[in-house]
C-alpha positions in Angstrom: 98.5 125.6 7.5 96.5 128.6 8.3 95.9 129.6 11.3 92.0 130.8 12.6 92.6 132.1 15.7 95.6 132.7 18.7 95.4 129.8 20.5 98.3 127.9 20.4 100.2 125.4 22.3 99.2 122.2 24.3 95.1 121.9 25.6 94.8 123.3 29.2 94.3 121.9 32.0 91.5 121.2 34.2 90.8 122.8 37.2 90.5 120.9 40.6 87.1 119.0 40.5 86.2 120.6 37.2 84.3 117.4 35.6 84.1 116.4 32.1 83.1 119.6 29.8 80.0 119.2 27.0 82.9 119.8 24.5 84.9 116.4 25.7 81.7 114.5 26.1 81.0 115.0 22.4 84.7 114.3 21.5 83.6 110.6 23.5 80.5 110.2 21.5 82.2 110.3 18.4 85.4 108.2 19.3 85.5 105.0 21.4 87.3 102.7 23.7 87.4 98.8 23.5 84.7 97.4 25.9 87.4 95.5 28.0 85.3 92.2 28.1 86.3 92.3 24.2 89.8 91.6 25.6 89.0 87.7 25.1 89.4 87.8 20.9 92.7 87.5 19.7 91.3 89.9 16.9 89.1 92.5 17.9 86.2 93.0 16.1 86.4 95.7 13.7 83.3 97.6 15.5 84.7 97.1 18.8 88.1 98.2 18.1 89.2 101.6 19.5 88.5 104.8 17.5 89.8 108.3 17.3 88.7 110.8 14.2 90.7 114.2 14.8 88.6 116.3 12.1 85.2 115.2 10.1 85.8 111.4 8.2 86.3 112.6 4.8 84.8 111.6 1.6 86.7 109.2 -0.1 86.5 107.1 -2.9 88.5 103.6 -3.3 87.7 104.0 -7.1 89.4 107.3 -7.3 91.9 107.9 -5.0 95.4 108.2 -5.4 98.7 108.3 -3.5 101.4 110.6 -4.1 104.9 110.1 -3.7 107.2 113.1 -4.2 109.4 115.2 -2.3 113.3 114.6 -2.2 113.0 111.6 -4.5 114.3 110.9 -8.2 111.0 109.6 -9.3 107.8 110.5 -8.1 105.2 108.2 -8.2 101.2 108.9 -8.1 99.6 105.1 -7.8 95.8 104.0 -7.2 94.2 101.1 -5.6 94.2 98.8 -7.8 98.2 99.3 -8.3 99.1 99.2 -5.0 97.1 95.6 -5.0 99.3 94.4 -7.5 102.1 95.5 -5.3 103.2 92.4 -2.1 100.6 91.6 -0.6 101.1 91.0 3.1 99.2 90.9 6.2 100.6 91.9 10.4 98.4 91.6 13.1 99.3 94.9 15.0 98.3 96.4 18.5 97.2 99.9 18.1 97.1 102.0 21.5 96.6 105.8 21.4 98.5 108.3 22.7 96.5 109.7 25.3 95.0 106.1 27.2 94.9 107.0 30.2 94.9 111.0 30.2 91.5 111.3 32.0 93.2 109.5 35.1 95.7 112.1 35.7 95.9 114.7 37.9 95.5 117.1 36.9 93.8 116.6 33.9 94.6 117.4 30.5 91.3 118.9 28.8 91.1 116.4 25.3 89.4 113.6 24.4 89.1 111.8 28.0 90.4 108.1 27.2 90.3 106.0 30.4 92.1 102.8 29.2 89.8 101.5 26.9 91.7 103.0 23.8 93.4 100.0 22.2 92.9 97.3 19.4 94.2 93.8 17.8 93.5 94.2 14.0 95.2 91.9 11.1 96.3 94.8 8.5 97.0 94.1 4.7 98.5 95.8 2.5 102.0 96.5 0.8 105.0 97.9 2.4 106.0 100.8 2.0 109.7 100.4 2.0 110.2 99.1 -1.6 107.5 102.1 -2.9 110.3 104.6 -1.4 113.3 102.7 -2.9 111.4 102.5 -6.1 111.1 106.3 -5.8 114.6 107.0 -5.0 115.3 109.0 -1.9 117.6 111.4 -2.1 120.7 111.1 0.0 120.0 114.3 2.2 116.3 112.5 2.6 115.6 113.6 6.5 111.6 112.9 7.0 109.2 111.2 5.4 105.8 113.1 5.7 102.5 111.2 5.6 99.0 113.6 4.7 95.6 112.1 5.3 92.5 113.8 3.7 91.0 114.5 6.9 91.1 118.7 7.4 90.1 120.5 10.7 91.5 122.7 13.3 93.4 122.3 16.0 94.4 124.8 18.9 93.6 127.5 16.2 95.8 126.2 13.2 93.8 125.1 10.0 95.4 122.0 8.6 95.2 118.7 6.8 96.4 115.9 9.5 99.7 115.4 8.9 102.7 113.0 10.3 106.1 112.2 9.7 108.3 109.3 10.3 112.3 109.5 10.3 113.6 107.8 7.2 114.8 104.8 9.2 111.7 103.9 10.5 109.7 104.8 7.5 112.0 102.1 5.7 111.5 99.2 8.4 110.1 96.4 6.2 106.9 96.0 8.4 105.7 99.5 7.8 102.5 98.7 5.6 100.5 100.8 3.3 96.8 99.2 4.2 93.4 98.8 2.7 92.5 95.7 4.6 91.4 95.5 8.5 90.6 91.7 8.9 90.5 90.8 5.7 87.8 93.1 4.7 88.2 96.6 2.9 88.6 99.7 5.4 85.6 100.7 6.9 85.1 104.8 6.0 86.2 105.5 9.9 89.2 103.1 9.8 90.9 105.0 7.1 89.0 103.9 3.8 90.6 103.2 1.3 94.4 103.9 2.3 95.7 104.2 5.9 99.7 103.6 7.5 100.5 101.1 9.7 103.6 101.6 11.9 103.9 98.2 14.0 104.6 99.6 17.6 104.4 103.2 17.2 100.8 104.8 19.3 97.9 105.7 17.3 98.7 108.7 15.9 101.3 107.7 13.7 99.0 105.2 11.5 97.6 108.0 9.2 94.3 107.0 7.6 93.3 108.0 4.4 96.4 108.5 3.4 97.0 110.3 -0.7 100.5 111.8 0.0 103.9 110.6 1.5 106.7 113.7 1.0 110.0 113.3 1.8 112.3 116.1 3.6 115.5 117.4 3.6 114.6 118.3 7.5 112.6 117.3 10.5 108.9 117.8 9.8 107.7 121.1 12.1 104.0 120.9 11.7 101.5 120.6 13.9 100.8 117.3 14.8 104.7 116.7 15.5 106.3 119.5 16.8 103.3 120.8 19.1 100.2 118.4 19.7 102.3 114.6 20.2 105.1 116.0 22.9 105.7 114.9 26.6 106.4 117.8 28.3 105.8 119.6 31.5 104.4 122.3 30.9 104.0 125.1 27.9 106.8 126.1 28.0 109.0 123.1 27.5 109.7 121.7 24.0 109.3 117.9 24.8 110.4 114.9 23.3 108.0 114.0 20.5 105.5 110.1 21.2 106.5 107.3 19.3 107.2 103.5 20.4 104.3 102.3 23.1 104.9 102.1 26.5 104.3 98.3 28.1 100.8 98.0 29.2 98.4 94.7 30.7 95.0 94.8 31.1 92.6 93.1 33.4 89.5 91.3 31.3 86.9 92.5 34.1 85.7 89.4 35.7 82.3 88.8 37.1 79.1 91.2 35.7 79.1 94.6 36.0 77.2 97.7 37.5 75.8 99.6 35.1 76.6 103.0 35.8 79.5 102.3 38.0 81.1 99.3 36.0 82.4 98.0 39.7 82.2 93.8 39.5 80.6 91.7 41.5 81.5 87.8 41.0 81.2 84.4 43.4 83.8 82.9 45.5 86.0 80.4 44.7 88.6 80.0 41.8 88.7 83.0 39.3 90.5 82.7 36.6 91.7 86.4 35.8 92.7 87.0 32.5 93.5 89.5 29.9 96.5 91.0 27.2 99.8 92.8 27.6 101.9 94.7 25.1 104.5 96.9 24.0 105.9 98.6 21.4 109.6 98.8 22.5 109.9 94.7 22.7 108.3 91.9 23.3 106.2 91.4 26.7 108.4 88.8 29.0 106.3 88.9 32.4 102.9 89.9 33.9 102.8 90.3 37.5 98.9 90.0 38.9 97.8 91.9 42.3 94.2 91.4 44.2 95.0 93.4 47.1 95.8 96.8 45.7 99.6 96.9 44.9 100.9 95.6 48.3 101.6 92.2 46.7 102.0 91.2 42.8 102.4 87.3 41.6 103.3 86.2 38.4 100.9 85.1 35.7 101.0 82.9 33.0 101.9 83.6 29.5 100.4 82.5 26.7 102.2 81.5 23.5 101.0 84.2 20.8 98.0 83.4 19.0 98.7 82.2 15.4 97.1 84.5 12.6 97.0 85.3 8.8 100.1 87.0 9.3 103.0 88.3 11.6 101.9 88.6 15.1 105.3 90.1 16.4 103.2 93.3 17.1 100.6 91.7 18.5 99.2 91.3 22.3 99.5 88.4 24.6 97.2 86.6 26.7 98.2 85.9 30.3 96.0 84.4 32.8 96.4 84.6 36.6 93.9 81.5 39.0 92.8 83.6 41.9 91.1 81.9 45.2 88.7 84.8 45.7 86.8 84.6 49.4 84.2 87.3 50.1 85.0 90.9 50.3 86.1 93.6 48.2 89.4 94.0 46.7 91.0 96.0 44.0 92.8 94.0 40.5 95.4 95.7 38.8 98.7 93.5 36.1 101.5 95.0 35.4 103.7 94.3 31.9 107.3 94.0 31.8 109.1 93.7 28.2 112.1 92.7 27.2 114.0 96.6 27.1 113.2 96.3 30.8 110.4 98.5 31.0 107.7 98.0 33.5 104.6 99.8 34.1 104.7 102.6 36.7 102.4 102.2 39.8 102.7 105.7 40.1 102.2 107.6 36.8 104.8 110.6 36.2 102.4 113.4 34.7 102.8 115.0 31.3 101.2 118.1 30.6 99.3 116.6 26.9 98.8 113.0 28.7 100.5 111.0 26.4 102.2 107.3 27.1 100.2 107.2 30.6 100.6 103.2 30.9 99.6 103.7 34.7 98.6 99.8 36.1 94.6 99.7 35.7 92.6 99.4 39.1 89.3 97.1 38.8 87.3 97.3 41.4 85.7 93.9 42.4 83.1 92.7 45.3 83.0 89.0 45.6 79.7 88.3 47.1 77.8 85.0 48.1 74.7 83.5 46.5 71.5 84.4 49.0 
């Protein structure tokens, strides 16, 4: 890594009632959110699933490229495409959520790429796992990290690097760690990783490195960029953090009615609405959905779905829970809330990091429930 410039540590903050900068409004334009109505497939749709490039998408070849194994191994191994497709073949439908959903909703506000809560996915990955590739290497028995380099190159906060990653070996072995070149049955699209990206089932966006040609394994903690400064929770500069990894619980409301076009505020017609939409989480499996209409001073419990059946696992996949609601005129504010099975439940009030990172703060939608004239 090289670095460009002096600045260093996390992005600043915003100043009170400083609105969106040019520089984060072109960050937007070239990542997106899921439109929220697309909450009703099971799969989302590969161009409606959510999207964050760090640097420029590189150019990559699927006839060409290579991955690397090496590091603290006995055998290195350098394979292409068409030998990792020889390789198991096997397919998980994950939910992918990025780190920062939510940051532009705190206050104050961390100055990055200004997610609302849009920032999330559904995709069936294929691929092979990763797991036997490493045994097949042989990691050595000091073997710490396992560090994962995508072809994408850029800089960040004034340090010129490739984007980089690591795992600890543990989780880097889990059997449902997948080396992919499939996103719903179809070969990566260029800004999905093409041809080679990781999937880490239950780990936030920034662990699934796309366009992956190296995996290195350590004899220590990885201490570059993208773990030991940009994805930390910490309070302030100063403070080391503890590094993101396993997703926070998190439900989201399907936005019922039809929307205003610059304000996205609903309108929809009395009587009963069913309210619907997906919870998650990385840490276990969701158990509950709670439903409020009248801003947080009452929740009721929604219905779980049984989890959809796919081409693969769906352990790491979102629910559907739906929630009838007898809506009379007026206006009124919808929020759910997801509880898993570690006992984690979303916050109502969301304590503030300093990069905006695991902010699984219950959505508000605003609603108006009018009558025909």
């Amino acid at each position: 890594m090289t670095r460009v410039n002096e600045v260093s540590g996390p992005p600043r903050l915003a100043e009170p009632g400083e609105g969106i900068s040019a520089e984060e409004l072109q960050l937007a334009a070239r990542n997106h959110g899921l439109p929220l109505e697309a909450l009703r497939y099971d799969v989302t749709p590969v161009g409606l699933h959510y999207l964050l490039t760090h640097y420029d998408i590189p150019d990559t070849s699927p006839e060409t490229h290579t991955l690397t194994i090496d590091g603290l191994v006995d055998q290195p191994l350098i394979l292409d495409l068409a030998e990792l497709k020889r390789r198991p073949r096997v397919t998980h439908r994950v939910t992918m959520e990025c780190a920062g959903n939510g940051r532009a909703l705190l206050e104050p506000r961390p100055v990055s790429q200004p997610w609302l809560v849009e920032a999330v996915g559904t995709s069936e990955w294929t691929g092979t796992p990763l797991a036997p590739l490493l045994r097949e290497a042989g990691l050595a028995a000091d073997a710490v990290d396992v560090l994962f380099t995508g072809a994408d190159h850029g800089v960040e906060r004034g340090v010129e690097q490739d984007y980089q990653r690591s795992l600890p070996v543990p989780e880097a072995l889990r059997e449902d760690v997948l080396l992919a070149y499939e996103m719903n049955g179809a070969p990566l699209l260029p800004q999905h990783g093409s041809p080679l990206r990781l999937i880490v089932p239950g780990w936030y966006g920034m662990a699934h490195v796309k366009w992956l040609h190296r995996i290195e394994v350590l004899d220590r903690e990885f201490d570059g960029y993208q773990n030991a400064v940009a994805y930390r929770v910490h309070q302030d500069a100063d403070d080391p953090g503890v590094p993101v990894s396993w997703i926070e619980p998190r439900a989201l409301v399907q936005p019922p009615g039809f929307p205003d076009f610059m304000s996205r505020s609903r309108a929809l017609r009395p009587g009963t609405v069913p309210l619907t939409g997906r919870a998650w989480s990385g840490h276990a499996p969701v158990t509950s959905v709670e439903v409020t209409v009248d801003g947080g001073l009452t929740w009721s419990p929604a219905t779980l779905e049984a989890p959809a059946t796919g081409t693969g696992s769906t352990r790491w996949a979102w629910v559907r829970w739906r929630y009838d609601w007898d809506a009379a005129p007026g206006r009124y504010t919808l929020s759910a809330r997801a509880t898993d099975a570690s006992g984690r439940t979303q916050p109502v009030e969301q304590p503030w990091n300093r990069g905006g990172f695991a902010n699984n703060l219950v959505q508000r939608v605003e609603v108006v429930v009018v009558l025909d004239e």
